[in-house]
Every structure is written in structure tokens, then in C-alpha cells.
N, C-alpha and C positions, 0 to 999 in steps of 0.2 A: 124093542126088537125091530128089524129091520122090516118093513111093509112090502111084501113081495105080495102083486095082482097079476094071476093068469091069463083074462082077457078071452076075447071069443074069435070064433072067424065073420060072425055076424060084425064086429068089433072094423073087419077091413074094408067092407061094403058102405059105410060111414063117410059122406063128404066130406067133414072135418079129419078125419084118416086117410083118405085117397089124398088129401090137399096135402098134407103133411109127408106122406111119403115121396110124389113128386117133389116138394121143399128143399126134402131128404139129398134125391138125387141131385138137383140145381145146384143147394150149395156145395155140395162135397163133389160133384164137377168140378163149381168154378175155385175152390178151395185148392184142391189138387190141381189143378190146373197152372194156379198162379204158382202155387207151391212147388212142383214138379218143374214149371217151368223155368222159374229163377235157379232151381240147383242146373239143368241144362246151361242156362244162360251163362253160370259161373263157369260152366267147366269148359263154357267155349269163347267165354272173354277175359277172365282173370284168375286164371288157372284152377279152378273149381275149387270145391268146398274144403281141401286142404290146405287152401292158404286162408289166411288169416280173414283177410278183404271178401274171399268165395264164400267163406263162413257166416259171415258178418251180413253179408249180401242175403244168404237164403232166411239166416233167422230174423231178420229185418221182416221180408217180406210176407215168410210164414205167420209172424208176428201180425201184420195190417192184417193180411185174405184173412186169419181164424177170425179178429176181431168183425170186422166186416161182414161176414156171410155167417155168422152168428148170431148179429145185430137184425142178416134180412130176414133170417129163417126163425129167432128168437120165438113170435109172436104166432106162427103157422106150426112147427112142429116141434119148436123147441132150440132149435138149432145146431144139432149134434154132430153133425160131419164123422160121426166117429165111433165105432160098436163101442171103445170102451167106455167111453160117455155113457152111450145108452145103458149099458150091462151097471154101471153104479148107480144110476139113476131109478133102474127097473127094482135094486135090492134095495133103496128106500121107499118104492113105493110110488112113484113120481110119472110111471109108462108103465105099462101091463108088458107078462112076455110074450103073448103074441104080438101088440104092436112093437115091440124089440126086434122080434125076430124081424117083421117087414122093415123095418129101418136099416138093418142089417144090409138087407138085400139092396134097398137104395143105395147106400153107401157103398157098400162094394163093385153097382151098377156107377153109380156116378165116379168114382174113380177110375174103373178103367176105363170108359168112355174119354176119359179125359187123358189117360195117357197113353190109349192108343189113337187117337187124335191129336197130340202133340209130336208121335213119332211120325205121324202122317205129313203134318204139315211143318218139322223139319227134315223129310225128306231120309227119313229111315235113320237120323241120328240116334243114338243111343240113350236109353231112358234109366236113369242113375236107379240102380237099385239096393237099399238098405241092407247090407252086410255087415256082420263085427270087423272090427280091424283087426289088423295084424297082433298078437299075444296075448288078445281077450277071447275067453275059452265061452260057452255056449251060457254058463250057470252066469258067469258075472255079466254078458248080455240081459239077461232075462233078469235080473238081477238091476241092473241099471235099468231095463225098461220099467221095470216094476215102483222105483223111485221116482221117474220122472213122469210118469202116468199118474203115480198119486199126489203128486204134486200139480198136477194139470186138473185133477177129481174133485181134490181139496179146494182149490181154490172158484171151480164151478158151483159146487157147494156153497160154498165163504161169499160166494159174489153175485150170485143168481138164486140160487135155489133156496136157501134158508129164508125164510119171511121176514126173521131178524134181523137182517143183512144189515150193516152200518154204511154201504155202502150207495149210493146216491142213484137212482134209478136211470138205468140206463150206461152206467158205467163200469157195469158186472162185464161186457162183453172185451171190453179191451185193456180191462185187466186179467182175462186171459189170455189174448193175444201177447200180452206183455212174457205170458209167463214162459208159453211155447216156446217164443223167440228167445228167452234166457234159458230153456232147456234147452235146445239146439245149440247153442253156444255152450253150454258145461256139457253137453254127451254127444251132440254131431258128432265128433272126431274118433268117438269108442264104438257106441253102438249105429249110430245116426241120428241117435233121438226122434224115432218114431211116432212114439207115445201112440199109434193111431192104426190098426190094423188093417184100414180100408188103404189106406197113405200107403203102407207097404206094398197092399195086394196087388194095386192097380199098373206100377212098375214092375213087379214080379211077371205080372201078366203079359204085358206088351213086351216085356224084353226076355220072357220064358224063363228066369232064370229065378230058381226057389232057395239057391242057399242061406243056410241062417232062417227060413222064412219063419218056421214054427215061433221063433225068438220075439217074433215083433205081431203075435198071436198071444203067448201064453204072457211072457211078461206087462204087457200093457194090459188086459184081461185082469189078470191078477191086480195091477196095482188100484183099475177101475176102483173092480171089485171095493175091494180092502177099503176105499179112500171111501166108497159111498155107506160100508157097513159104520167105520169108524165113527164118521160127520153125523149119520142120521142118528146115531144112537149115543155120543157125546154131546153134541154141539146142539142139535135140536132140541129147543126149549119146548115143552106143550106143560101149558099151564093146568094144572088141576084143580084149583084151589081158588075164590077170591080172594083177592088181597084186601089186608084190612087198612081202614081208612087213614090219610096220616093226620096228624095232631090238628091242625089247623080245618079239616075237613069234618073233623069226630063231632062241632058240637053247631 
């Protein structure tokens, strides 16, 4: 079953916790930041993220900053840049919900910081904000968010968090990044491929503009969710038993 820790407020008072929630904030500034900034950049040098090249552009770069500012925050707070990170990670057991909850707040703190600081310093440009496209209705949003978020959970799970991991230490981080950027490229053009609730918020905010918004809240939540109940209670091995000796060892 799924290890869910409630945590204290004694829990925020904690150097190891204060450090982690500024982490919180830094990366997922400079995450968004970079992120936010290159979909800007497309839309004002290679006709943004509806063509092909503006596409290609954002989930390139969304692709390095996850990797990157995952790799710096990894070892301080985990390196979550992203409530639904934390919310799968909290239902195995991995972060208590009080300190979710404070990570929450970094993250949504370092996001907008960071996008209303880019509006600033392009000079009141417009801050691209994550809407459905044109004849995708509310459900297959959330719908789509909810696949590509568990797909982003799964593979933090598969690449980081499992102790089994086959994969070579230190190489969890940018095979998410890898994964972002090939969700962006399969749902940019539907939903935006958010996967990341703070990512949305911090453009909604700077450019006051909520449509869609609940969409890139409840679907990515959901798919968190789902990806960390699934992994921690299939895929996680805990051994109960020794194993017995093999043949060569027996005598």
C-alpha cells in the first residue's frame, strides 16, 4: 500500500527543510524561467510554438532546464520544480504532506517570480499562457494532462526514486528531461503539455489570464497521483524473506 507521512510544523523549523524549500524556489524560478522564456523567444523569432521549428525549440530547452535544475536541487530537496512531482512522491511515502504542502508554495512562489520578471524585462511582452486548442473540449485536456504527467511520475519513479533502479547514478535526471521534451512535442500543440501546475500558474498570473487553468491543476494532479500509487505498489520490490543459498554457495 501506498506510504502516505503527515509530517509536523515542527517538520518547517528544520535547516534541512528551510534549505530545501528555498532549493524549491531557485530551481523552479530558473526552470520556468528558461522554460517560459524560450516559448517567448519562439513566438517572437520563429513564429512560436505552432510551427514546427517554435515546437521543437521549447521542448528542446524545457528538455536541458528539467534535467539541469533537477540534477542541482536533486541532493537539497529532491528536486521537484513541480506540485505533481511532489503529490506522487508524498503517496509513496518519499516527503510528508506538510513538507508538500511547503514545496507547493515554493514552487508556485518561484514560478511566478519568474514570470513576472520576464514580463518585466521584456518590457511588458506577453507571457504565453497554457490553453486547450481549438476542438479539444475540457475532459480530453485533462485527459491528455493526466497521460503525460504519468508518464513524467513513471519514469521519476523508474529513474530516481526506486532503489532498484537499473539505471546508472546520476542519469535519472536527464532521462526526464528527455521525457518532458518528447511530451511537449506529442501534446504542446493540444493541451500545451504542461504536465506541471506551478509552470502554468506563474503565466496565468503575470498575464491574469485563467482559461483552461483548473485543466493543468486537476489533470496533471491526477496523473502525479496515479503514476506514484501504481510504481510504489507494483514495481517496488521489498524483500521479506532471505533468499536461499545458490548451489555453489550451499556446501
Amino acid at each position: 500500500m501506498a506510504k502516505i507521512a503527515l509530517g509536523s510544523r515542527r517538520e518547517a523549523a528544520e535547516p534541512d527543510c528551510l534549505r530545501a524549500i528555498v532549493a524549491e524556489i531557485i530551481c523552479t524560478f530558473l526552470f520556468v524561467f528558461a522554460g517560459v522564456g524560450a516559448a517567448m523567444t519562439a513566438g517572437k523569432m520563429i513564429g512560436g510554438t505552432d510551427s514546427i521549428m517554435g515546437l521543437t525549440a521549447v521542448a528542446v530547452a524545457h528538455a536541458l532546464v528539467v534535467a539541469v535544475m533537477i540534477s542541482a536541487g536533486l541532493h537539497i530537496s529532491g528536486g521537484h520544480l513541480n506540485p505533481a512531482v511532489t503529490l506522487g512522491l508524498a503517496i509513496g511515502g518519499h516527503i510528508t504532506i506538510f513538507r508538500s504542502f511547503l514545496y507547493w508554495i515554493a514552487q508556485l512562489i518561484g514560478s511566478s517570480l519568474a514570470c513576472l520578471l520576464l514580463k518585466y524585462l521584456t518590457g511588458g511582452m506577453a507571457v504565453p499562457v497554457h490553453t486547450l486548442a481549438a476542438g479539444m473540449d475540457s475532459l480530453q485536456g485533462v485527459i491528455m494532462e493526466i497521460v503525460l504527467t504519468f508518464s513524467l511520475l513513471f519514469t521519476v519513479y523508474a529513474t530516481i526514486t526506486d532503489p532498484k533502479k537499473a539505471v546508472p547514478a546520476g542519469y535519472g535526471p536527464t532521462l526526464v528531461g528527455l521525457v518532458v521534451g518528447a511530451n511537449i512535442l506529442a501534446g504542446g500543440p493540444f493541451s500545451g503539455a504542461s504536465m506541471n501546475p506551478a509552470r502554468s500558474f506563474g503565466p496565468a498570473l503575470a498575464s491574469w489570464d485563467w482559461t483552461d487553468h483548473w485543466v493543468y491543476w486537476v489533470g496533471p494532479l491526477i496523473g502525479g497521483g496515479l503514476a506514484g500509487v501504481i510504481y510504489d505498489n507494483f514495481f517496488v520490490v521489498t524483500t521479506g524473506h532471505v533468499a536461499l543459498p545458490r548451489a555453489e554457495e550451499a556446501f
